[in-house]
C-alpha distance (Angstrom), angle and dihedral (degrees) to the residues before:
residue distance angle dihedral
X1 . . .
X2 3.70 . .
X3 3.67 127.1 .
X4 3.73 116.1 -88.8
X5 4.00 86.3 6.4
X6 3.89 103.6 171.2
X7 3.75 97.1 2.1
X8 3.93 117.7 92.9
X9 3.86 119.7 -169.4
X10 3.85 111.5 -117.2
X11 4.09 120.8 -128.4
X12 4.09 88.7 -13.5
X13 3.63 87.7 156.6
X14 3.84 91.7 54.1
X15 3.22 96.1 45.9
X16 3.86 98.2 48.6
X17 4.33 86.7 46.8
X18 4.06 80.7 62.4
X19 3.30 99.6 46.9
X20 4.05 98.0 45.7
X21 3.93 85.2 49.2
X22 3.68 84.0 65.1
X23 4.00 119.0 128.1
X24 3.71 83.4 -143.8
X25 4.13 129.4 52.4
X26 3.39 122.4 -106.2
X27 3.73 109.0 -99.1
X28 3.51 110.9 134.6
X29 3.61 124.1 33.6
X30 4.29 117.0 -175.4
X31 3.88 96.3 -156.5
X32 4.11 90.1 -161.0
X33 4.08 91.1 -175.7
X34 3.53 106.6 30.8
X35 4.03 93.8 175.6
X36 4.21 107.8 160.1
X37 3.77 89.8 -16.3
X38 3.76 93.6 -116.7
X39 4.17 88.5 144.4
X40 3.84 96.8 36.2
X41 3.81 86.5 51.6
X42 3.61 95.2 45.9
X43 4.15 99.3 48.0
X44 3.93 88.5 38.7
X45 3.90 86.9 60.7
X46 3.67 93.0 40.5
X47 4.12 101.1 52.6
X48 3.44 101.7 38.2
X49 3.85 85.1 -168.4
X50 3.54 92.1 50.1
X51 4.59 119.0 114.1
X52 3.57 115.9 -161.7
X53 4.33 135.9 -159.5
X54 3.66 103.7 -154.2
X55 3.67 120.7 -164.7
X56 3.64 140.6 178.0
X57 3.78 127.6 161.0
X58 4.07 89.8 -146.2
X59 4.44 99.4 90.6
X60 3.83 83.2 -150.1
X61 3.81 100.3 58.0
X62 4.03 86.0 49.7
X63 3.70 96.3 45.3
X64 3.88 89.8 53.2
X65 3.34 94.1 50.6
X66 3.51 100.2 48.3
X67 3.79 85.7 61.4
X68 3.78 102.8 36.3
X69 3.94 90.2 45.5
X70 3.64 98.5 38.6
X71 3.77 87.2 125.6
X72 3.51 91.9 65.2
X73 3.80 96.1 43.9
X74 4.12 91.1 53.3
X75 3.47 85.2 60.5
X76 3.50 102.9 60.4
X77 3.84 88.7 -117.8
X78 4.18 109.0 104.5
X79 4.01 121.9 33.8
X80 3.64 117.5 177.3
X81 3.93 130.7 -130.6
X82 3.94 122.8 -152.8
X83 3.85 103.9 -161.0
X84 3.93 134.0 88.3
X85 4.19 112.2 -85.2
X86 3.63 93.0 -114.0
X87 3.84 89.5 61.4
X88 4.21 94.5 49.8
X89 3.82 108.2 109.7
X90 4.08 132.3 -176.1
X91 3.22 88.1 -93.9
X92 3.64 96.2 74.2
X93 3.20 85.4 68.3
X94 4.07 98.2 77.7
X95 3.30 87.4 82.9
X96 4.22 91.0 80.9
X97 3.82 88.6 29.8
X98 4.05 79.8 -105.8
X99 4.04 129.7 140.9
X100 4.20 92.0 -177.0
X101 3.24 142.8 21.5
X102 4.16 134.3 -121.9
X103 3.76 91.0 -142.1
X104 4.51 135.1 -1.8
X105 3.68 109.8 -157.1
X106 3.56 113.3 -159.8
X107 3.85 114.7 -171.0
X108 4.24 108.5 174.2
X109 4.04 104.4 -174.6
X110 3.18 118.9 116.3
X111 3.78 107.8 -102.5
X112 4.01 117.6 -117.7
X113 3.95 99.7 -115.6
X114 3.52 86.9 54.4
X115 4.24 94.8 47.9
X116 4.13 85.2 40.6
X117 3.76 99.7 44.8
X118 3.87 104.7 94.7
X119 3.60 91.8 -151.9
X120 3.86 100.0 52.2
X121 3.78 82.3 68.1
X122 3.87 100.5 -139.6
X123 3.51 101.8 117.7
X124 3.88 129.1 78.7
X125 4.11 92.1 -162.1
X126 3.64 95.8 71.1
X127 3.86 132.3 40.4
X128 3.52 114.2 -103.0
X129 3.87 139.9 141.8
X130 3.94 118.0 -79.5
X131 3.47 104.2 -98.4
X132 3.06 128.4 105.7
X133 3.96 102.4 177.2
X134 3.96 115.7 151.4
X135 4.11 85.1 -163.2
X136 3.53 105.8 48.3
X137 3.66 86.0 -164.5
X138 3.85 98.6 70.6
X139 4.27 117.8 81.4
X140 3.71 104.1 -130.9
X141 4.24 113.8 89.0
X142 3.56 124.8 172.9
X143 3.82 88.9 -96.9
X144 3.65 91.7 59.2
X145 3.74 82.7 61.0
X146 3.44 103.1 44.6
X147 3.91 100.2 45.9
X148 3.52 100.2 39.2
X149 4.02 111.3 32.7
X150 3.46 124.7 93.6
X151 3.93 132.4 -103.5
X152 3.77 82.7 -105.4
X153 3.68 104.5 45.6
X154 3.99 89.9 46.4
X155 3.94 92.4 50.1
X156 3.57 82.9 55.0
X157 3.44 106.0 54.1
X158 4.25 90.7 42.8
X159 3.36 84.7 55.0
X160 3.69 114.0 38.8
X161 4.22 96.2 33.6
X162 3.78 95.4 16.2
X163 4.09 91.6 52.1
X164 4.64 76.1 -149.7
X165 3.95 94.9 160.1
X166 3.68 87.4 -148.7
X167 3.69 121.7 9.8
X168 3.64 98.9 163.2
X169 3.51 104.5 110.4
X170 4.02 91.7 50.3
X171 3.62 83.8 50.5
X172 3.70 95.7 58.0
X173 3.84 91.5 42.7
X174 3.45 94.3 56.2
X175 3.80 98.7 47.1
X176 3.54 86.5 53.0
X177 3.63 102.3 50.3
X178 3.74 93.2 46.8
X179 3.84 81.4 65.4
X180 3.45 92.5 76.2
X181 3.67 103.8 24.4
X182 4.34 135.0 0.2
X183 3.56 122.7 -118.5
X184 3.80 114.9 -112.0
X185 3.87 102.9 159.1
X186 3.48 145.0 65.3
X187 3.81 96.4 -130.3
X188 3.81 99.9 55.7
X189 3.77 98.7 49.3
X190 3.87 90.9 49.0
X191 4.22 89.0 44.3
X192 3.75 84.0 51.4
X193 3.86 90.2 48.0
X194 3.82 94.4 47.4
X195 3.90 90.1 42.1
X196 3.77 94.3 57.4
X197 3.90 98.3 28.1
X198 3.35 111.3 32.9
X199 4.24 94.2 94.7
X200 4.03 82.9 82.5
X201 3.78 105.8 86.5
X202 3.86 109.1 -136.4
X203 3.85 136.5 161.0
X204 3.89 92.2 -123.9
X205 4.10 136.6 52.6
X206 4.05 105.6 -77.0
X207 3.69 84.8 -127.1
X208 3.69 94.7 59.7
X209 4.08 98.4 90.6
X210 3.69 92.1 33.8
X211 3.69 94.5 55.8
X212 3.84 89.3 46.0
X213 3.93 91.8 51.4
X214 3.70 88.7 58.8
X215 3.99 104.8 49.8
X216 3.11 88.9 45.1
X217 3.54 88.8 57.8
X218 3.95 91.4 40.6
X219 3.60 86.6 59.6
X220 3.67 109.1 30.2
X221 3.52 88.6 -124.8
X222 3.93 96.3 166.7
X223 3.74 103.2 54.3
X224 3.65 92.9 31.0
X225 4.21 81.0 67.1
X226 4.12 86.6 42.9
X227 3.45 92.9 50.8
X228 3.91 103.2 40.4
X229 4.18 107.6 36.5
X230 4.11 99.6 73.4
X231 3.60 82.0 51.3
X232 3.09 104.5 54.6
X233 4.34 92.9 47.2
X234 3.81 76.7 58.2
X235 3.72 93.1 52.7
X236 3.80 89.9 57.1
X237 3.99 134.8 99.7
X238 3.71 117.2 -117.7
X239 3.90 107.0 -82.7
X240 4.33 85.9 16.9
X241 3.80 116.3 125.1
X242 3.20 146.8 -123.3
X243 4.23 111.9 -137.8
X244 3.99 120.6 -172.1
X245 3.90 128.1 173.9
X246 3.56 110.3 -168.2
X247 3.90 131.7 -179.0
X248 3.76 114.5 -160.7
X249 3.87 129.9 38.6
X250 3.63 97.0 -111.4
X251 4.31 91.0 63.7
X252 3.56 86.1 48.2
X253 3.27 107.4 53.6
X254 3.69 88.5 55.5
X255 3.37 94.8 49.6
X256 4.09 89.0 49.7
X257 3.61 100.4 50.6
X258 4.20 89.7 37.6
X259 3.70 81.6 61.2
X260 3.41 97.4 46.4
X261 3.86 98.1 52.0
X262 3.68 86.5 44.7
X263 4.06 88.3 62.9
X264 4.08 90.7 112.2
X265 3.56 87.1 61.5
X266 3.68 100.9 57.2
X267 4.10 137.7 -61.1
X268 3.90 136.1 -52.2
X269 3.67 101.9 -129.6
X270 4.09 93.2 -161.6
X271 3.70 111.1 65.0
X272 3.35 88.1 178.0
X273 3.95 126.4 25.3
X274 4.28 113.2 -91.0
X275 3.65 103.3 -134.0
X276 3.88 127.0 -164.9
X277 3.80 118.3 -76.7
X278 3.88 115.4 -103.5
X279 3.78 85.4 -114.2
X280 4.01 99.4 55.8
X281 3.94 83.6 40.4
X282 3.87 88.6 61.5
X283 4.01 91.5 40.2
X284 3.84 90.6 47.0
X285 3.70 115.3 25.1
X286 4.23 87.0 -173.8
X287 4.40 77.9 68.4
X288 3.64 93.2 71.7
X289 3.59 99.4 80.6
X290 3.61 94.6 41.8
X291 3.68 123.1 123.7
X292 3.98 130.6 172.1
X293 3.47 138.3 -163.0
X294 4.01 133.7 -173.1
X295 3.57 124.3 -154.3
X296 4.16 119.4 -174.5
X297 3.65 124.9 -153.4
X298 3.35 109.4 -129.0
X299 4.16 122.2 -104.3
C-alpha cells in the first residue's frame, strides 16, 4: 500500500494559497480531521519549518499515519491525537511546547477509505454491516438507529440531516420490515430505499440523503461542529486562521453564520464560499461539493 492510496486531498492548493497569505508564518498547524493525511502531508512538505497536531477520532486513520508519516514524526514535526475534535484542548498543545496555533484546518468529509471500506459501513454500493461509526469505540451504529428508533425520531433525522423532503413512506417501510426481520447491512436498507423511492426521478442514488441523515446522526456530526468551531478561533494566534472544508449545505451554514457572529473576534476572509476548480472537479468527482471558508483572528 502506498500512502494516501485511494484518498485524494480536496482544494489543497486553495487551502495552502490561504495559508501563505497569512500575516503570520506557518508554525503551528491543528490538523482537526486528520483522515489519510493527504493535507498534513502536503503542508508538512511545503513549510519545511512548519510542526503539526494531527487528530482524528477514527483509531485507523491515526494508526496509518503514524506509519506512513513516520518521517515526519522522527523529526519532531507531526504527533498524532486519537479523540473526537470537539474534545481537543490547549493543552494538547504541550506536546510542541505551543499554547496556539498559526493556522487549524478543519476538513469534515468523510474520507474515501472510510466510504470504500465495506466494513466501515458507509457506503450503499457495496455490502457491508450497518454501521457507520467513524470511532469504532463509541456504542451507537447506524443499525442501532434504524431498528430501534421511532417513526418520529427517524423522520427527524431524514429530514433535518438527510434534507429528504418527504421521507415518510421509507419510514413506514422500514418500521414494517423490521417486524419481521432487523436491518444489519448496508445493502438491504438502501434496496428498501430504492424499492419504495425510486418513482422520484433524481440525478443521484435515492439512498444518498438518507444514508447521510444517519451518520451524521451516528456521529453527531452537527453539534460536534456547534460545539467545537468558537473554540477553536479561540485556540488561534493573533492573525492565525481558522480553515473549514465542508460538503453539504447543512455544515456550511453553520460554519457561515458561526463566522459571522464571531465578527468581533476578527474577519471572515471568504465573503463568498471558494469552491473547487472545474479541473480538480473533473480529477476528483468527491471535489464538487466542496466548499471552504477562512476566518482570521484578528491582530
Amino acid at each position: 500500500m502506498e500512502f494516501n492510496q485511494g484518498h485524494v486531498p480536496i482544494m489543497k492548493q486553495e487551502i495552502l494559497s490561504f495559508i501563505k497569505e497569512s500575516s503570520i508564518p506557518a508554525s503551528f498547524l491543528l490538523d482537526a480531521t486528520f483522515g489519510r493525511g493527504g493535507h498534513s502531508k502536503y503542508y508538512l512538505d511545503y513549510f519545511k519549518d512548519l510542526k503539526v497536531l494531527a487528530c482524528d477520532r477514527d483509531i485507523e486513520a491515526v494508526e496509518y499515519g503514524q506509519v506512513y508519516l513516520k518521517s515526519f514524526i522522527e523529526q519532531k514535526r507531526l504527533y498524532f491525537i486519537h479523540k473526537n475534535f470537539k474534545d481537543i484542548d490547549t493543552q494538547d498543545f504541550s506536546i510542541f511546547s505551543k499554547k496556539e496555533c498559526s493556522h487549524i484546518l478543519v476538513d469534515l468529509g468523510v474520507s474515501s477509505p472510510q466510504i470504500d471500506k465495506d466494513d466501515r459501513g458507509f457506503s450503499f454500493y457495496k455490502n457491508g454491516p450497518l454501521d457507520m461509526r467513524m470511532d469504532r469505540g463509541q456504542k451507537l451504529t447506524a443499525a442501532d438507529i434504524i431498528n430501534t428508533w421511532s417513526e418520529k425520531e427517524l423522520i427527524n433525522i431524514f429530514q433535518q440531516n438527510g434534507e429528504v423532503y418527504s421521507p415518510y413512506r421509507v419510514v413506514r417501510a422500514i418500521l414494517e420490515d423490521r417486524k419481521s426481520q432487523l436491518f444489519t447491512d448496508t445493502l438491504s436498507l438502501a434496496g428498501l430505499i430504492e424499492r419504495v423511492d425510486s418513482w422520484r426521478k433524481k440525478s443521484f442514488h435515492p439512498a444518498t440523503k438518507y444514508f447521510m441523515g444517519l451518520r451524521i446522526e451516528v456521529n453527531s456530526e452537527l453539534s460536534v461542529l456547534k460545539e467545537s468551531l468558537e473554540s477553536f478561533v479561540d485556540y488561534l494566534k493573533p492573525g492565525g486562521r481558522l480553515i473549514v472544508l465542508s460538503f453539504h449545505s447543512l455544515e456550511d451554514r453553520i460554519v457561515k453564520h458561526l463566522f459571522k457572529s464571531l465578527k468581533h473576534k476578527g474577519n471572515v476572509l471568504t465573503k463568498k464560499i471558494v469552491k473547487a476548480s472545474d479541473d480538480e472537479k473533473k480529477i476528483n468527482p468527491r471535489s464538487r461539493s466542496a466548499k471552504l471558508r477562512v476566518f482570521e483572528k484578528a491582530l
